[in-house]
C-alpha positions as CSV (number, residue, x, y, z in Angstrom):
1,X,0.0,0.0,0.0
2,X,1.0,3.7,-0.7
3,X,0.4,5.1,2.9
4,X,1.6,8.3,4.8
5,X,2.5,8.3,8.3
6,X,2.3,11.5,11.0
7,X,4.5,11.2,13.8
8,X,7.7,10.2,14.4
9,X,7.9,9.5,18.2
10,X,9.6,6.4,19.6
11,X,6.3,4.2,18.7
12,X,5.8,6.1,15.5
13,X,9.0,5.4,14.2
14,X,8.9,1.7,15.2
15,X,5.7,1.2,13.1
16,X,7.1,3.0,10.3
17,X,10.1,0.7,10.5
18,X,7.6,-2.5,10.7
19,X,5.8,-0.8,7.4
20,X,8.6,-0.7,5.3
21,X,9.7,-4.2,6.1
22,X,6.5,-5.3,5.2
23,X,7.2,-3.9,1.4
24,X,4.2,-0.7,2.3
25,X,5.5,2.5,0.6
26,X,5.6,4.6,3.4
27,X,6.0,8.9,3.1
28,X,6.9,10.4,6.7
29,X,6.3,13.3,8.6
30,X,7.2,15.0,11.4
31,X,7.6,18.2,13.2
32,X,11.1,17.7,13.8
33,X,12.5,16.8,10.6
34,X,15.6,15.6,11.9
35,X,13.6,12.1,13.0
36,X,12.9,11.6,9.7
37,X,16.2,11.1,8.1
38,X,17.1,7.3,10.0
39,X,13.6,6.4,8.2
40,X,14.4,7.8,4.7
41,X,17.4,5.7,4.8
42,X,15.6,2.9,5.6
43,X,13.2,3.8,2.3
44,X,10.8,5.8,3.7
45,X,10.1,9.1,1.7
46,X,10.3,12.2,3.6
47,X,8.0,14.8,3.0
48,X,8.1,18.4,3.9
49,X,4.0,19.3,4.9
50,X,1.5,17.3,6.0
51,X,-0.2,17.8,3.4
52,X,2.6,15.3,1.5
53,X,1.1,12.9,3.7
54,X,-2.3,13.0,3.3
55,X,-2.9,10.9,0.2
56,X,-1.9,8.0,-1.4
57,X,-4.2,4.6,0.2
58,X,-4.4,5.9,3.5
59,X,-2.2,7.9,6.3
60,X,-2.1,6.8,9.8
61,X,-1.2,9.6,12.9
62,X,0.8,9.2,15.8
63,X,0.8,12.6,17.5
64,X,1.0,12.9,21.1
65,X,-2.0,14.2,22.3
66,X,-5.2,16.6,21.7
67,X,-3.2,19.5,21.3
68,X,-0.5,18.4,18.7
69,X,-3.0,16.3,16.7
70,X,-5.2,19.4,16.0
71,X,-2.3,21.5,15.4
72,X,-1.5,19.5,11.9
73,X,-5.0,18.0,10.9
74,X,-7.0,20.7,10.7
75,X,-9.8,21.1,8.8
76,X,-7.9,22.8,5.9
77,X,-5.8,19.6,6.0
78,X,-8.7,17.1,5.8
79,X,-9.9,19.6,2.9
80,X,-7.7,19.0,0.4
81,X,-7.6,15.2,1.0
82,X,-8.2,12.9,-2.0
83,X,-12.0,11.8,-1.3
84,X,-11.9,8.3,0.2
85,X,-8.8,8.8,2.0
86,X,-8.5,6.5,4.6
87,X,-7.3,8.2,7.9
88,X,-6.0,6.0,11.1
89,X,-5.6,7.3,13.8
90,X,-3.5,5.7,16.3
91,X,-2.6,7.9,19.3
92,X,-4.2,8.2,22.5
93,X,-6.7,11.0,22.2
94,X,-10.0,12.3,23.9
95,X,-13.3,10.9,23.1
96,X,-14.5,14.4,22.3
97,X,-11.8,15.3,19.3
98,X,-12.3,11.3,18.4
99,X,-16.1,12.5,18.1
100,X,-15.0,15.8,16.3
101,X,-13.1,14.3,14.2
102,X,-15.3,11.2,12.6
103,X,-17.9,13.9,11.7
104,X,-15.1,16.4,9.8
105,X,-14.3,13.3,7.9
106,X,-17.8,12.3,7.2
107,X,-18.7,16.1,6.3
108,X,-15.6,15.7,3.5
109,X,-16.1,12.4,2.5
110,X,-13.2,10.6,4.2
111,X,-13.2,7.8,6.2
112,X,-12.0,7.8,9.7
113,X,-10.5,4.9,12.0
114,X,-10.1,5.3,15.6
115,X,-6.7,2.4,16.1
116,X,-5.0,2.9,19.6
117,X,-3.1,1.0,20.4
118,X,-1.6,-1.3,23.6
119,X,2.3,-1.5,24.1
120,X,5.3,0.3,25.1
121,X,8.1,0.9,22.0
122,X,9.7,-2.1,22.4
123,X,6.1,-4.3,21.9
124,X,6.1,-1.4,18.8
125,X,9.4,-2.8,17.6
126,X,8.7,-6.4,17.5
127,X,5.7,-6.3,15.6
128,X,3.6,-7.2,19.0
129,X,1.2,-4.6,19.5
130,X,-2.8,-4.5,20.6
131,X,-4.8,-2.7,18.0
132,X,-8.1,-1.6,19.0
133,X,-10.1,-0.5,15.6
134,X,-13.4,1.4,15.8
135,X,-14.6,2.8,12.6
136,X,-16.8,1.0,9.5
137,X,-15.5,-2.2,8.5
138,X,-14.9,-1.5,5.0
139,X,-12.5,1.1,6.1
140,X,-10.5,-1.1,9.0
141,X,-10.9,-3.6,5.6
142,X,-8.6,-1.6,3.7
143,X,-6.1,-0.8,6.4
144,X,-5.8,-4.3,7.9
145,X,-2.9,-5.0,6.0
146,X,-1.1,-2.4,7.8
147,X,-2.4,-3.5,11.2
148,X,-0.8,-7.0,10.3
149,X,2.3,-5.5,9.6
150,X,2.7,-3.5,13.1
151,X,0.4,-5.7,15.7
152,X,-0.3,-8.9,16.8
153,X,-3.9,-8.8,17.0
154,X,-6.5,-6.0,15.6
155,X,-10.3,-5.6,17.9
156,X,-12.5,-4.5,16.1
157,X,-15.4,-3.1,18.5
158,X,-17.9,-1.2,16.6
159,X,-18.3,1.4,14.0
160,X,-18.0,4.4,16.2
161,X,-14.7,5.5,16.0
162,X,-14.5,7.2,20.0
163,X,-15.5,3.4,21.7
164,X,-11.6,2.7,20.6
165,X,-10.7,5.9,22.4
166,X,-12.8,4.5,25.6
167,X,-11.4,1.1,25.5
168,X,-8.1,2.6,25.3
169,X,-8.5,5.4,27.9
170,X,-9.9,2.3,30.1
171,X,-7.4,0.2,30.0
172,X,-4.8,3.1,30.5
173,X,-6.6,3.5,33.6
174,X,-6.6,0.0,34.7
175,X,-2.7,-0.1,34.2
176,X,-2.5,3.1,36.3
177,X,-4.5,2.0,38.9
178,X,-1.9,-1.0,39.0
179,X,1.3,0.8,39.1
180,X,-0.2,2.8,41.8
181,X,-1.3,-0.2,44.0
182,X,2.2,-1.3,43.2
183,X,4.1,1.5,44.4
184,X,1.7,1.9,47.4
185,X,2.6,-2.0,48.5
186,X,5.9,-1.4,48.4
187,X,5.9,1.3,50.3
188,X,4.0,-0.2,53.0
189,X,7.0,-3.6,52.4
190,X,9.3,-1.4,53.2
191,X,7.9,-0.1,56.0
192,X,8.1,-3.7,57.7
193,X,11.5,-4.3,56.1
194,X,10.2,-6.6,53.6
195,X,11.9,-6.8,50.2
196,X,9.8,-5.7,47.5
197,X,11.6,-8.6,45.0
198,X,11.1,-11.4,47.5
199,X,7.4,-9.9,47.4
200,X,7.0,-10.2,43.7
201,X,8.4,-13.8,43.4
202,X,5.8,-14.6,45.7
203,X,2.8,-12.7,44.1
204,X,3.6,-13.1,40.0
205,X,4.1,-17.0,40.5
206,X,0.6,-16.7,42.2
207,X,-2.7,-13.9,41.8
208,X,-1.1,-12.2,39.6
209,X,1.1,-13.1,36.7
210,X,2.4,-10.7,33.6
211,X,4.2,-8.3,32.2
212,X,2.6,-5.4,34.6
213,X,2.9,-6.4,38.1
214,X,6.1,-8.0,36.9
215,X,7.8,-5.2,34.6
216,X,6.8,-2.3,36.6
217,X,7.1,-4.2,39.8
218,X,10.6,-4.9,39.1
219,X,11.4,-1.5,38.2
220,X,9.8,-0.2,41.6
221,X,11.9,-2.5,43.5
222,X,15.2,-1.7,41.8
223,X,14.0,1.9,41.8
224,X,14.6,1.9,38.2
225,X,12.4,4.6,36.7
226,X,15.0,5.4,32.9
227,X,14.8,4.7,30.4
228,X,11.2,5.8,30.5
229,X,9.3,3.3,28.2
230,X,5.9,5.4,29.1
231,X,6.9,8.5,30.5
232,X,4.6,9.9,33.8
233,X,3.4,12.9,32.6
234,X,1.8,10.7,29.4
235,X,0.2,8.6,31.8
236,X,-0.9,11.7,33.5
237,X,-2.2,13.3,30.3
238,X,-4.1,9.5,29.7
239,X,-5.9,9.4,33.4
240,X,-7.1,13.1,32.9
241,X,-8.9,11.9,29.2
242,X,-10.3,8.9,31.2
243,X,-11.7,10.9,33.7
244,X,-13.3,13.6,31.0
245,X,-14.8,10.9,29.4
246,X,-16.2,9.8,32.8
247,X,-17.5,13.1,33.3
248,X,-19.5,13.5,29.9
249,X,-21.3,10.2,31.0
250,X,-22.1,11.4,34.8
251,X,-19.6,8.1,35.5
252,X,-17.5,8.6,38.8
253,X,-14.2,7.0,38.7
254,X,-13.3,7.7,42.2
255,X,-9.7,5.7,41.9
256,X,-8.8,7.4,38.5
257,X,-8.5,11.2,40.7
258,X,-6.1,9.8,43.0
259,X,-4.3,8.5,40.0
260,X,-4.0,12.1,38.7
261,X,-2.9,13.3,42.1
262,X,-0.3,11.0,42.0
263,X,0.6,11.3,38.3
264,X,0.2,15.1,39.0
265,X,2.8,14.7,42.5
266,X,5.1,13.0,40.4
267,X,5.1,16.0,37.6
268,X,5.7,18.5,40.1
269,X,8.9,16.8,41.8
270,X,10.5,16.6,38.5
271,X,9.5,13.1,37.2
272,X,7.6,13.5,34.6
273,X,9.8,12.6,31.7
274,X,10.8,9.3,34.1
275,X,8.3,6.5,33.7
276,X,5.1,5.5,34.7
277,X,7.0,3.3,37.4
278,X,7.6,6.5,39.0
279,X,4.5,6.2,41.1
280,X,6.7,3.9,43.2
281,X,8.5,6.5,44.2
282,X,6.0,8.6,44.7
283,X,4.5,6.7,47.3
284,X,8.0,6.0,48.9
285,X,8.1,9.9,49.3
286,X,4.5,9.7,51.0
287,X,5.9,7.4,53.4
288,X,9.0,9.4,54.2
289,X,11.2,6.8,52.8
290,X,12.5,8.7,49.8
């Protein structure tokens, strides 16, 4: 397929990289040109607008959030977009702009898939990535190849675009509600001079198994919080979406604010490029132990 692709972040540039191996023509964009050039050597074809993008079989975006998304799709963007353009979006946005943006594609005749995804980069890398598709199926049809070539399964939940938002925003919320009961246990295991590794053998071989209580486990107890494989103050921007999309359905998600609060604690010591982890530390701080 003849695609484009917006957003060259670590997970942008990893799907990009999965794209081309899978023989996809693949024109790139970004707002810092300089991330574009390891890709052009690869064969991807850098472009220098947006606009360069936006054509071809489809484009997919991977912006980082509300604000930098509708900073380069606008609606004069979407305007001059060959009719029947497929657009995938694939970043972790509001429910609202997902809403906003299905109908400006409708209104222009473009079709519009809502694609988050689940995975840190290095799931991104390997291929290994959750793809949640909302958006008609003769659209997610068209663009299935390219979910085949970057994930290791595709959901497809409906034909409203937003329900992938939800999903995603939900299960964001679920992992952060983790970390945080993570970092809160081993705060109190310290307290009582109990080793938080001795903990997690115990724990991951029983109740609960994989990659999170593991992975971020282990990184709480080796207070390990770089490289930052999902930086805190992304996690932060993610709970504050889940808990605006709470709000628009009168849905209380009483856990989800102290999630901010500590998301927000860990921004205002200095940790929000560190990751998600961090809440570990965050809680160790609470308990006068860091």
């Amino acid at each position: 397929m003849d695609i484009g692709f917006i957003g060259l972040g670590e997970m942008g540039a990893a799907m990009v990289a999965n794209l081309l191996k899978a023989g996809h023509t693949v024109r790139v964009w970004n707002r810092t040109p300089e991330k574009t050039e390891a890709l052009a050597a690869a064969g991807a074809h850098a472009v220098a607008t947006p606009a360069g993008a936006f054509t071809g079989d489809a484009v997919i975006s991977m912006l980082a959030d509300d604000a930098a998304l509708r900073e380069v799709v606008d609606t004069a963007l979407l305007a001059h977009a060959p009719r029947g353009l497929v657009h995938v979006n694939m970043a972790t946005i509001s429910v609202a702009l997902a809403e906003t943006l299905a109908r400006e594609h409708a209104e222009l005749g473009l079709h519009y898939v809502a694609a988050p995804v689940l995975g840190r980069p290095d799931a991104a890398a390997a291929a290994k990535l959750t793809i949640i598709a909302g958006g008609a199926a003769e659209a997610i049809d068209r663009v299935q190849p390219l979910f085949d070539a970057i994930g290791q399964k595709t959901w497809r939940i409906g034909a409203l675009p937003q329900q992938a938002n939800v999903m995603k925003l939900a299960a964001n919320f679920m992992l952060a509600a983790a970390v945080e009961a993570l970092g809160e246990a081993a705060a109190l295991l310290g307290g009582h001079g109990v080793a938080m590794r001795d903990f997690l053998d115990v724990v991951t071989a029983g109740p609960f198994p994989g990659p999170v209580y593991a992975g971020y486990g282990g990184m709480i107890a080796e207070d390990r919080y770089e490289p930052a494989l999902f930086k805190a103050r992304l996690g932060l921007k993610d709970v504050r979406l889940a808990l605006a999309a709470a709000d628009a359905v009168a849905t209380p998600l009483p856990v989800a604010s102290v999630l901010r609060d500590s998301l927000l604690e860990a921004v205002a010591h200095g940790d929000g490029e560190r990751d998600f982890a961090v809440l570990g530390k965050v809680a160790a701080r609470r308990a006068g132990r860091a």
